[in-house]
N, C-alpha and C positions, 0 to 999 in steps of 0.2 A: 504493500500500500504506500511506501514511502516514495515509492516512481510519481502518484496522482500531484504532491507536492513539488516535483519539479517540474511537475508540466503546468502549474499556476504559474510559473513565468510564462508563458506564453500570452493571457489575456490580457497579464499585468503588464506584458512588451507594448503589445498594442493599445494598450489607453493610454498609456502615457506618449506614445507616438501621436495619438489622436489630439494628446493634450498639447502636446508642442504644436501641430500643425493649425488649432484653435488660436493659440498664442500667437503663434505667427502669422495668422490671416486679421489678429485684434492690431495690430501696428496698421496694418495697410487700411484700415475701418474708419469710418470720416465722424460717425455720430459717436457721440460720450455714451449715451445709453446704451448703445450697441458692444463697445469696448468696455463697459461696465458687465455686462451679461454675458460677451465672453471670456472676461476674466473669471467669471464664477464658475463657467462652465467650465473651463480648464482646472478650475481647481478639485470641482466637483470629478471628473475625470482621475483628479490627482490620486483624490481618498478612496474612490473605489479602486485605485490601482493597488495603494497602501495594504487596504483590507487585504483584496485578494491575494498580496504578495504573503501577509501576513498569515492569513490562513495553511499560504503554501510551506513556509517553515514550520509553524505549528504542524503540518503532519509530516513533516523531515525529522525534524525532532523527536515527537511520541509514539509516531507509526500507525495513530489511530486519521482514521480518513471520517472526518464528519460525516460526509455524502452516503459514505456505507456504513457508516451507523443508521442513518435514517432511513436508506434502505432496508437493511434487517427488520427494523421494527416495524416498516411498511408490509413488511412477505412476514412477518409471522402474526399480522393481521388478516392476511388470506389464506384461508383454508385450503386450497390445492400447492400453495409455493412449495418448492423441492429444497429450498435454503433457510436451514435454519439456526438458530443462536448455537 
């Protein structure tokens, strides 16, 4: 399970790319409001990159994968799942 936490760099690469290329098109922006909104958006971009990086050490670290915790507890809610705790 500790592989799932290195593949969270990957969504975490791209919003942060996403966030520099918002920053980068907030310079070329002629309205204040408009360069105000997206600076938030970049930032906003920023912290869901934060989390999701975060998340991805938290399971390099513990080796527990939240997602498949949640799953488990989904399938031993259904009576036919073949996986169980």
């Amino acid at each position: 399970m500790r592989i799932m936490g290195f593949l969270a760099l990957i969504p975490a690469s791209v919003l942060l790319t996403a966030a520099f290329f918002v920053l980068f098109a907030v310079e070329k922006a002629a309205g204040k409001g408009l360069k105000t909104f997206g600076k938030f958006v970049a930032v906003l971009l920023i912290v869901v990159a934060a989390f999701i990086f975060s998340k991805g050490v938290y399971t390099v670290v513990t080796g527990k994968c939240p997602m498949a915790q949640v799953m488990q507890e989904m399938c031993s809610l259904m009576p036919g799942c073949a996986v169980k705790k």
